[in-house]
Chimera marker file (.cmm) of the C-alpha trace (Angstrom):
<marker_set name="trace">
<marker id="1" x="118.355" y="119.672" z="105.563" r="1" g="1" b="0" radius="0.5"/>
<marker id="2" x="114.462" y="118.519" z="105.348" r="1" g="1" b="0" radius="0.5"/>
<marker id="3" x="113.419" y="116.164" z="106.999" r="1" g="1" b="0" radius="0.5"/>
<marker id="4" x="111.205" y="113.606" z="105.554" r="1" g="1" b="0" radius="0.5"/>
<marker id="5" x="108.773" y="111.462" z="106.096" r="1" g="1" b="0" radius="0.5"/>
<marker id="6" x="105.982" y="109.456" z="104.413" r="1" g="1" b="0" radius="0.5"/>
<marker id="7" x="102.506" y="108.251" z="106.036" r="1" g="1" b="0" radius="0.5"/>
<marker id="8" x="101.659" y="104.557" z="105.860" r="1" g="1" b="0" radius="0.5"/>
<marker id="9" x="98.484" y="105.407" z="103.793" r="1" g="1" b="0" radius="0.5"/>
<marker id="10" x="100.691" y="106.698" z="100.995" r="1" g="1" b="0" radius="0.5"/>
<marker id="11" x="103.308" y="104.268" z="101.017" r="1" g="1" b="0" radius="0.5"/>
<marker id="12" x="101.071" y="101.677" z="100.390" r="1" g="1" b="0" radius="0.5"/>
<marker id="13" x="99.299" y="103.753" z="97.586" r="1" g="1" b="0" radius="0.5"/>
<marker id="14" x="102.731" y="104.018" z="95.829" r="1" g="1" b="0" radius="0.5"/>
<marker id="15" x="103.566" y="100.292" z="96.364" r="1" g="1" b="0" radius="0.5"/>
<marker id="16" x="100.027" y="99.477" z="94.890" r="1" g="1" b="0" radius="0.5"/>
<marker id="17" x="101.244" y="101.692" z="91.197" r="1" g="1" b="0" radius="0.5"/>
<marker id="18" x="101.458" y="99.566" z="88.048" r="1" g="1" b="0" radius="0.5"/>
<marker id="19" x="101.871" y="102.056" z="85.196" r="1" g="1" b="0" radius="0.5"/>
<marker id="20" x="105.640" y="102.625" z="85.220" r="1" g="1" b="0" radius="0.5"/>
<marker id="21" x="105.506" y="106.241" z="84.087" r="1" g="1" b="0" radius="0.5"/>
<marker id="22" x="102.932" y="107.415" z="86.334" r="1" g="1" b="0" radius="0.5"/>
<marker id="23" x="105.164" y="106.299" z="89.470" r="1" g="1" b="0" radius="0.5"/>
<marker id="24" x="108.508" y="108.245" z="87.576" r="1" g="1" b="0" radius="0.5"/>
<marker id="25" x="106.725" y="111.684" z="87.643" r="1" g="1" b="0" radius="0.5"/>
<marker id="26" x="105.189" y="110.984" z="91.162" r="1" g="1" b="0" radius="0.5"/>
<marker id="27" x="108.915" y="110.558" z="92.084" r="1" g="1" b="0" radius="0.5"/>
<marker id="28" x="110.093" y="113.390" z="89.812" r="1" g="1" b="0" radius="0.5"/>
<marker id="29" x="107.255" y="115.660" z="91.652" r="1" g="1" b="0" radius="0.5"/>
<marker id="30" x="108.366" y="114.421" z="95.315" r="1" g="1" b="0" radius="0.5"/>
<marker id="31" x="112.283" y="115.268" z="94.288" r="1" g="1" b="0" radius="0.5"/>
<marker id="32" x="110.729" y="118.862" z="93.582" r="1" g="1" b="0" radius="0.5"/>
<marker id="33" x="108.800" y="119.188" z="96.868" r="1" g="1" b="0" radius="0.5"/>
<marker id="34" x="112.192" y="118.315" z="98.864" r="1" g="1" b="0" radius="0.5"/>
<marker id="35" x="114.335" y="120.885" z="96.846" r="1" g="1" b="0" radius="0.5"/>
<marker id="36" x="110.992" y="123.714" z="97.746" r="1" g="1" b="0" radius="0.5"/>
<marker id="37" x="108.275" y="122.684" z="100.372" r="1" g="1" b="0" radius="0.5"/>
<marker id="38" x="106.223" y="125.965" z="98.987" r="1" g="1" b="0" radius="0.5"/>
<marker id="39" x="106.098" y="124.592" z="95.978" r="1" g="1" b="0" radius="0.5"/>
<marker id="40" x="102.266" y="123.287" z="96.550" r="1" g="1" b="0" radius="0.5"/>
<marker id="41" x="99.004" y="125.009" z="96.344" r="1" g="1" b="0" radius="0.5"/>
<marker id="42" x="97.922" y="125.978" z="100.316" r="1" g="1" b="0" radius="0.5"/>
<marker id="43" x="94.914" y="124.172" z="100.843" r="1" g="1" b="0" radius="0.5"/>
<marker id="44" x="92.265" y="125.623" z="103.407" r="1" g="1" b="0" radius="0.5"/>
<marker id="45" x="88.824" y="124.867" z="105.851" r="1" g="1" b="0" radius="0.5"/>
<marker id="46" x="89.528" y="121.275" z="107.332" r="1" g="1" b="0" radius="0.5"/>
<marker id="47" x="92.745" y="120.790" z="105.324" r="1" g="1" b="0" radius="0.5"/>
<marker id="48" x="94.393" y="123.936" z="106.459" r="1" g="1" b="0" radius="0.5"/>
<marker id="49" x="98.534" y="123.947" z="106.580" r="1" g="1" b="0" radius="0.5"/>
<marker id="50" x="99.190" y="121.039" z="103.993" r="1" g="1" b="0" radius="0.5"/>
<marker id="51" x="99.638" y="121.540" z="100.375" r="1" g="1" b="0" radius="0.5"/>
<marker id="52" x="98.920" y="119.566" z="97.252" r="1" g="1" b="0" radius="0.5"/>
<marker id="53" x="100.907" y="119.294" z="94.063" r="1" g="1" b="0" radius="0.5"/>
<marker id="54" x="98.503" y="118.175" z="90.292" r="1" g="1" b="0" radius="0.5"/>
<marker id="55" x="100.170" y="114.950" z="88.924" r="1" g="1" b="0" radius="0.5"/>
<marker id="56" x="97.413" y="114.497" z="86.077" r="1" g="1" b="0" radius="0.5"/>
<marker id="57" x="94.679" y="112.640" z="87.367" r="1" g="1" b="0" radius="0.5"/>
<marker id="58" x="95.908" y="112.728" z="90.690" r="1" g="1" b="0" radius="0.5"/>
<marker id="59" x="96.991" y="114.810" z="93.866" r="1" g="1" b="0" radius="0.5"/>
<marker id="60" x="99.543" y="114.316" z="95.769" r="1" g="1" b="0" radius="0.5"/>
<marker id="61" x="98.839" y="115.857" z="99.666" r="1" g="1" b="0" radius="0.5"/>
<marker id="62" x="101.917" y="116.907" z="101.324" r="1" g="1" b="0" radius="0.5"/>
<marker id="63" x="102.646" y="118.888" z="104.627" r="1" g="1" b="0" radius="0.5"/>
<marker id="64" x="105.570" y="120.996" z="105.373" r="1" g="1" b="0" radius="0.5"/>
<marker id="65" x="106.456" y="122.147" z="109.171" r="1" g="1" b="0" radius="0.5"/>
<marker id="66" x="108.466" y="125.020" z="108.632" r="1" g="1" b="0" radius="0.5"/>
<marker id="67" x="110.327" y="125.313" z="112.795" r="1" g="1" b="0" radius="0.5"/>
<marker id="68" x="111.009" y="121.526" z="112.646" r="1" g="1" b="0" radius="0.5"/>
<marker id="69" x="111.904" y="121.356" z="109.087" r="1" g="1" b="0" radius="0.5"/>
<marker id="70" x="109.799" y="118.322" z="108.344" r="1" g="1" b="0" radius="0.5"/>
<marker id="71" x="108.184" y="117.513" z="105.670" r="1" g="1" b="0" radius="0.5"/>
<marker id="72" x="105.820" y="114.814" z="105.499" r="1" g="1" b="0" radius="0.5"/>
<marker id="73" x="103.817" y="113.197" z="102.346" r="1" g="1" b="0" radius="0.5"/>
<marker id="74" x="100.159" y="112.166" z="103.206" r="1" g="1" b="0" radius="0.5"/>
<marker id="75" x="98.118" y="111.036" z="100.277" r="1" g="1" b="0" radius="0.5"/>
<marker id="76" x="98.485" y="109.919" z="96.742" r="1" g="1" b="0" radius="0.5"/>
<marker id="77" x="94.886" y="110.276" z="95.419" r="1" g="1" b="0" radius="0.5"/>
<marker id="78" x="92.150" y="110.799" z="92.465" r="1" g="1" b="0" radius="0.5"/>
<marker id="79" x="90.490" y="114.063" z="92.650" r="1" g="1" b="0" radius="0.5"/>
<marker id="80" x="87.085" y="112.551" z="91.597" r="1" g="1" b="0" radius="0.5"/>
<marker id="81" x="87.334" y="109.796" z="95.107" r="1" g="1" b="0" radius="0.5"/>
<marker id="82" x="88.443" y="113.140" z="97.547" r="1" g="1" b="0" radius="0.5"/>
<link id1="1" id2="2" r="1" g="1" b="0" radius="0.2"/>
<link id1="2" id2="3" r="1" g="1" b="0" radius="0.2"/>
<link id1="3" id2="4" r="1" g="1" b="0" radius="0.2"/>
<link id1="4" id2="5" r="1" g="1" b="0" radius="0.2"/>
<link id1="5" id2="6" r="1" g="1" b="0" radius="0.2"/>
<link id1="6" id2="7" r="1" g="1" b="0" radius="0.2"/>
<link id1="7" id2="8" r="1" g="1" b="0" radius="0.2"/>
<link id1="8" id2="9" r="1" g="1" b="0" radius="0.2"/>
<link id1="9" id2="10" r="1" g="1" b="0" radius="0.2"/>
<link id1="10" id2="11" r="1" g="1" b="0" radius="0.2"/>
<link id1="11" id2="12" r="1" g="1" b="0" radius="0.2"/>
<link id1="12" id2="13" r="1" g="1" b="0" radius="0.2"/>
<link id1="13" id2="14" r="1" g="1" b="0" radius="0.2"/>
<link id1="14" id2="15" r="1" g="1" b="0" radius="0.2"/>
<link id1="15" id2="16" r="1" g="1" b="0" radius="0.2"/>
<link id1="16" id2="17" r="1" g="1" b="0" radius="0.2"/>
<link id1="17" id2="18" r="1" g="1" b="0" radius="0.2"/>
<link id1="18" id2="19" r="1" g="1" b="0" radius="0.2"/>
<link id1="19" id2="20" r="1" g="1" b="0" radius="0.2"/>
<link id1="20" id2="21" r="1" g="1" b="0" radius="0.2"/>
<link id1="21" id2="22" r="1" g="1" b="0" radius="0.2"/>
<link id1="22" id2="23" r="1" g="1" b="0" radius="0.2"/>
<link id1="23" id2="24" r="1" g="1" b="0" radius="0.2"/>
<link id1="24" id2="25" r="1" g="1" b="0" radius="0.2"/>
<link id1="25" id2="26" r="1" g="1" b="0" radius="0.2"/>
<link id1="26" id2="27" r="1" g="1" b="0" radius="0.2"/>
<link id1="27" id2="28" r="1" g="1" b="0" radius="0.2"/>
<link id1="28" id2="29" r="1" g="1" b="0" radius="0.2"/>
<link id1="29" id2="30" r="1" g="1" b="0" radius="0.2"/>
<link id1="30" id2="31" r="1" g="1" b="0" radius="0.2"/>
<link id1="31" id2="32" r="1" g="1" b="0" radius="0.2"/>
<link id1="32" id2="33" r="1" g="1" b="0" radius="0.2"/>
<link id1="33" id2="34" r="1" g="1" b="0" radius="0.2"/>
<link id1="34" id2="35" r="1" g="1" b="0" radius="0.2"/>
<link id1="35" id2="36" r="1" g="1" b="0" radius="0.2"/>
<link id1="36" id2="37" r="1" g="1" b="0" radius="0.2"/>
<link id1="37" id2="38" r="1" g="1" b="0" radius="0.2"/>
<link id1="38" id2="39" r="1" g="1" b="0" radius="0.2"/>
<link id1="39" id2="40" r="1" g="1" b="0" radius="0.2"/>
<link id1="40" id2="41" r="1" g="1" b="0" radius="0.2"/>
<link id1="41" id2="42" r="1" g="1" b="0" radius="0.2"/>
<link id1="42" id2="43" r="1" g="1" b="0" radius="0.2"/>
<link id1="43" id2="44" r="1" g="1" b="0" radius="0.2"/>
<link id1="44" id2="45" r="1" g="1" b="0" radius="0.2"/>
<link id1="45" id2="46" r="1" g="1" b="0" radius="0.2"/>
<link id1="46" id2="47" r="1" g="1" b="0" radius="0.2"/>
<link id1="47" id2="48" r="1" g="1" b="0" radius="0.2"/>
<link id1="48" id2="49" r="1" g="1" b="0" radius="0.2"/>
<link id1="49" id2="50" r="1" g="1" b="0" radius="0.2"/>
<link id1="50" id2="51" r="1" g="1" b="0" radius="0.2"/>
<link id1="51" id2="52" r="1" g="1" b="0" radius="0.2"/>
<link id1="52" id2="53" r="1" g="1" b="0" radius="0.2"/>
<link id1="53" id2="54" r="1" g="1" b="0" radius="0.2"/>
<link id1="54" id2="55" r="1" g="1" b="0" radius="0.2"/>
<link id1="55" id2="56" r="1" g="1" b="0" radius="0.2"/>
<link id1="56" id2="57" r="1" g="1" b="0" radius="0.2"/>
<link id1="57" id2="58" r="1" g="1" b="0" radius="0.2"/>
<link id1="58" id2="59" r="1" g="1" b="0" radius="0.2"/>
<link id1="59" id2="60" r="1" g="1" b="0" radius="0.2"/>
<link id1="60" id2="61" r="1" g="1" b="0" radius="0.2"/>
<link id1="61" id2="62" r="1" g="1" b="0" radius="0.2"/>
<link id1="62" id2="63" r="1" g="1" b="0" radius="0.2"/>
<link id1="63" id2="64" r="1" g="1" b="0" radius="0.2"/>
<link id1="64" id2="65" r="1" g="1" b="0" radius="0.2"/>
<link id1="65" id2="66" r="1" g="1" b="0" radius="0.2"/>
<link id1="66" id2="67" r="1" g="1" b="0" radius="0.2"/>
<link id1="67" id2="68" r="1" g="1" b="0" radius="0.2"/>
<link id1="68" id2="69" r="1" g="1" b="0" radius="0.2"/>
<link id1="69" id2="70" r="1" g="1" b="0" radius="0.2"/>
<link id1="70" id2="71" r="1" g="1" b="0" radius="0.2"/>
<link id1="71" id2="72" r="1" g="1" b="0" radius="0.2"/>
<link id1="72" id2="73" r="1" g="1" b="0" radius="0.2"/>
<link id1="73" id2="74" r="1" g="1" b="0" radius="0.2"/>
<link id1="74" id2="75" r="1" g="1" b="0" radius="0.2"/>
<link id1="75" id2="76" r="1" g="1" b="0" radius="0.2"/>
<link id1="76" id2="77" r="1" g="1" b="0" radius="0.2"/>
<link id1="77" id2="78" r="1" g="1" b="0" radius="0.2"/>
<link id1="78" id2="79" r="1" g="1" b="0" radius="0.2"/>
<link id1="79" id2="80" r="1" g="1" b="0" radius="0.2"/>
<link id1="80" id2="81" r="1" g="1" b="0" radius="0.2"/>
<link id1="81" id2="82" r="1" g="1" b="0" radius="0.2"/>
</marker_set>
């Protein structure tokens, strides 16, 4: 069973979501991650070994330790402010 896990930086993005729908698909797209960790694109260079899933207009930044079966969420941000 994953274990998971969610970094203070993106709870308190996901707190700070108004629009209703946009926070449903965030949480349909997490539910996805837990059921496959590969499901992200691999990032590289300085963000090497976490992944990022598109939730139109943003990203959502996700890391997945494979021995410890942990998987913990980063970031919850705008492509245009990375």
């Amino acid at each position: 069973m994953v274990i998971v896990a969610y970094d203070p930086h993106f709870e308190k993005t996901i707190r700070k979501i108004s629009d209703a729908r946009l926070k449903e698909h965030v949480k349909h797209q997490i539910k996805k991650i837990i059921g496959n960790p590969g499901l992200g694109k691999p990032m590289r260079y300085c963000r090497k070994q976490t992944r990022e899933v598109y939730i139109p207009p943003f990203r959502l930044s996700y890391w997945y330790d494979k021995r410890k079966d942990t998987l913990v969420f980063l970031a919850l941000y705008h492509k245009d402010e990375q």
